[in-house]
C-alpha positions in Angstrom: -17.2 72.0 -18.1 -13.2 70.8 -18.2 -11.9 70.9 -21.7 -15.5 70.9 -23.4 -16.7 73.5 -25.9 -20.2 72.8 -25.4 -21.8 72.9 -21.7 -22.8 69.5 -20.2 -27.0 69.8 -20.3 -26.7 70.7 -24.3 -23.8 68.2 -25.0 -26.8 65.7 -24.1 -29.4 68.4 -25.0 -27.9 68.0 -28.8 -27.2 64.1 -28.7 -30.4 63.3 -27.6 -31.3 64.9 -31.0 -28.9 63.1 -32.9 -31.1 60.1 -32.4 -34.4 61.5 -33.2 -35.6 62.1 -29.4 -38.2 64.7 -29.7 -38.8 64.7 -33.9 -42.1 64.2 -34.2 -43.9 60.9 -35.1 -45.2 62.1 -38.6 -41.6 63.7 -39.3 -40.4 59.5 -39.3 -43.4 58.0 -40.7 -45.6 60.5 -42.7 -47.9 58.0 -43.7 -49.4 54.9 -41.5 -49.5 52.9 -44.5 -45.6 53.0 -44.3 -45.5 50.8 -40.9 -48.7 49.0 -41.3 -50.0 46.1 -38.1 -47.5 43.8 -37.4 -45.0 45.2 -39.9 -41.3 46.2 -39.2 -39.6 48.5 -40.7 -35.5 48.3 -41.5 -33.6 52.1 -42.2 -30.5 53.7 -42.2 -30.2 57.3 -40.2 -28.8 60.0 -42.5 -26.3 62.0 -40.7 -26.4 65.0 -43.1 -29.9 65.4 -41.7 -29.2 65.0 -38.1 -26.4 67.7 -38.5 -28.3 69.8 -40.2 -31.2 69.6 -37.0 -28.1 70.5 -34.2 -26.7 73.4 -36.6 -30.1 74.4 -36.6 -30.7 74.1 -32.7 -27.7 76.0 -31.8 -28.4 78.6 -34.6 -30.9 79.6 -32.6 -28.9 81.5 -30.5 -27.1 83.7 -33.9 -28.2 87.2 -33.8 -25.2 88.8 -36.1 -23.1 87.4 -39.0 -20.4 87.5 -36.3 -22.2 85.4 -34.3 -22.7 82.7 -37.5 -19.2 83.2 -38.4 -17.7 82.1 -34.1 -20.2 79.0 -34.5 -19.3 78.0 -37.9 -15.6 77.9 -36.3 -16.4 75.6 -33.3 -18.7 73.7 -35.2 -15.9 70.9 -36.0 -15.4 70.8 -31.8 -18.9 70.9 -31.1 -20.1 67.4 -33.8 -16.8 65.6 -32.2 -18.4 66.1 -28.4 -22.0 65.9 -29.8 -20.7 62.3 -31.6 -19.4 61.3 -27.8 -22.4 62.5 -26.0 -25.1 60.6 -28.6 -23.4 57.1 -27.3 -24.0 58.1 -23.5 -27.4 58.9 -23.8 -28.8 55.1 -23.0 -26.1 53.2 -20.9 -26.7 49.8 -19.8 -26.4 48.5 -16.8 -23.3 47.2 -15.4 -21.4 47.6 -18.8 -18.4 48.8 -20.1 -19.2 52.4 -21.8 -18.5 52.4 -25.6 -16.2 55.3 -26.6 -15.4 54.3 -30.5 -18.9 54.6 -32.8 -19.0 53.2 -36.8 -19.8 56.5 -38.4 -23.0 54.8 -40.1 -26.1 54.7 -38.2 -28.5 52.2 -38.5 -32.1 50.6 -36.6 -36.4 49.8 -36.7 -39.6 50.4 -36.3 -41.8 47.7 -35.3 -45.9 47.7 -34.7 -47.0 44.8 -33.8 -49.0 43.5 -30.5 -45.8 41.7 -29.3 -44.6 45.4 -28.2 -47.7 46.1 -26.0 -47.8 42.2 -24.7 -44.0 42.4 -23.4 -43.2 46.1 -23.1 -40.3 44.9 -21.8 -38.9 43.5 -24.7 -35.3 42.9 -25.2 -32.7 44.4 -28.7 -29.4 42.7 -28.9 -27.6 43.4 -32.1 -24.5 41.5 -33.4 -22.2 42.2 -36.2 -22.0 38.8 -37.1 -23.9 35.7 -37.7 -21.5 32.6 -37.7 -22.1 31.9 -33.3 -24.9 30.0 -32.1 -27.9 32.0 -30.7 -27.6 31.0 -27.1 -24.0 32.2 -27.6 -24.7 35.0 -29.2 -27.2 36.0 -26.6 -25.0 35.7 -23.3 -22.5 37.9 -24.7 -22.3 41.1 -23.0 -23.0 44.6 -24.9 -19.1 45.4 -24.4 -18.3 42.2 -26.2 -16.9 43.0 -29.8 -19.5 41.2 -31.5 -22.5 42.7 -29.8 -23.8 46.1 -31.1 -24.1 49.2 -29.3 -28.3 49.7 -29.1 -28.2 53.6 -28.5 -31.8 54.1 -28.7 -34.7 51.6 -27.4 -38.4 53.4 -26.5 -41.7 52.5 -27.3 -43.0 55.1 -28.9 -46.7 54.4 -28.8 -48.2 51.0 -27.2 -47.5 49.1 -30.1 -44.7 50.7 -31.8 -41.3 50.3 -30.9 -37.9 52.4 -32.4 -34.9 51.2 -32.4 -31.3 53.0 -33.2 -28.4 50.7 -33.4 -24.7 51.8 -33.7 -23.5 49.9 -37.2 -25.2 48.0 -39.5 -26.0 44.5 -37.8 -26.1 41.1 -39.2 -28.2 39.4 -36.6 -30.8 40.9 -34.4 -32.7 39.2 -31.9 -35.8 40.6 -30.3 -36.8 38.3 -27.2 -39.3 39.0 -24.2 -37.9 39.4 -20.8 -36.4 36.6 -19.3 -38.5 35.7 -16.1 -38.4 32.4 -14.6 -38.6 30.4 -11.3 -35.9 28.3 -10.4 -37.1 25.1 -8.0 -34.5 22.9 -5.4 -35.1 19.7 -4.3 -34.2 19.3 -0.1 -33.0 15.8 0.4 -32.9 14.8 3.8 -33.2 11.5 5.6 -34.4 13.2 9.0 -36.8 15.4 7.6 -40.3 14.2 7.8 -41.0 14.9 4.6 -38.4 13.8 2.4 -37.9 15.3 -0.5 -39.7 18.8 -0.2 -39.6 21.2 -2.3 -38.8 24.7 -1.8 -39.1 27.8 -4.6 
């Protein structure tokens, strides 16, 4: 794979990790009572503990000491591609990819019916809070002040996770936007003037 230590399939194998993709449920919220009905839940992603679930993942494959000694050497190679690969993993549409992260790792949990009314629901993070919100929202995810969202799934009907590169100062959570746009037809010859067409 070019210049990479790691092969392509467990670069992503091992980022998709990073941000909690297959840890089960009770491993992030060991009690309900911790993300009760319509509650959300704010936390910061400790990245001693996600290193510590890749080096275990890829000691797996260790048989000998010498085998634990070659991995402990590449390690440093492996954490800079599995760092890259982590911001790949959800790329939006149409944007310009993110290459630089902030180190610090941040997002929520929210239960609440609003998740299984709009399962569409939209995540925009910014790292500031001194623009208007209809500014704020038309800026595109490449924009300096809009926040990387690396991770957005619902996780059950009602509960949705969210994993946001940095630590935001606004976020907004919005349904789609859907809407019908309407023209007027003004034309002295047509026999009905004024019709309407969607």
């Amino acid at each position: 794979d070019g210049l990479h230590v790691v092969p392509g399939e467990l670069r992503r194998f091992l980022g998709r990790l990073r941000l909690l993709h297959g840890v089960p449920f009770s491993y992030l919220v060991p009690d309900a009572e911790l993300l009760p009905p319509e509650s959300m839940r704010f936390f910061y992603i400790d990245r001693a503990w996600t290193d510590a679930i890749v080096q275990g993942a890829l000691s797996v494959g260790t048989v000998s000491t010498a085998d634990r000694t070659q991995l402990e050497g590449v390690y440093p190679h492996i954490a800079k591609e599995v760092d890259e690969a982590e911001r790949t993993i959800r790329q939006p549409g149409n944007e310009q990819m993110l290459k630089d992260g902030s180190g610090t790792l941040t997002g929520f949990l929210l239960r609440s019916r609003a998740v299984s009314g709009w399962p569409n629901l939209h995540v925009r993070a910014y790292s500031v809070d001194k623009m208007p919100d209809n500014e704020l929202s038309n800026l595109a995810e490449s924009a300096p002040e809009r926040m990387k969202v690396l991770r957005l799934e619902r996780l059950a009907p009602a509960v949705l996770m969210v994993i946001i590169d940095g630590v935001p100062a606004v976020v907004h959570i919005e349904e789609p936007r859907q809407g019908i746009q309407f023209g007027v037809r003004l034309d002295p010859e047509d026999p009905v003037a004024g019709s309407y067409r969607a």
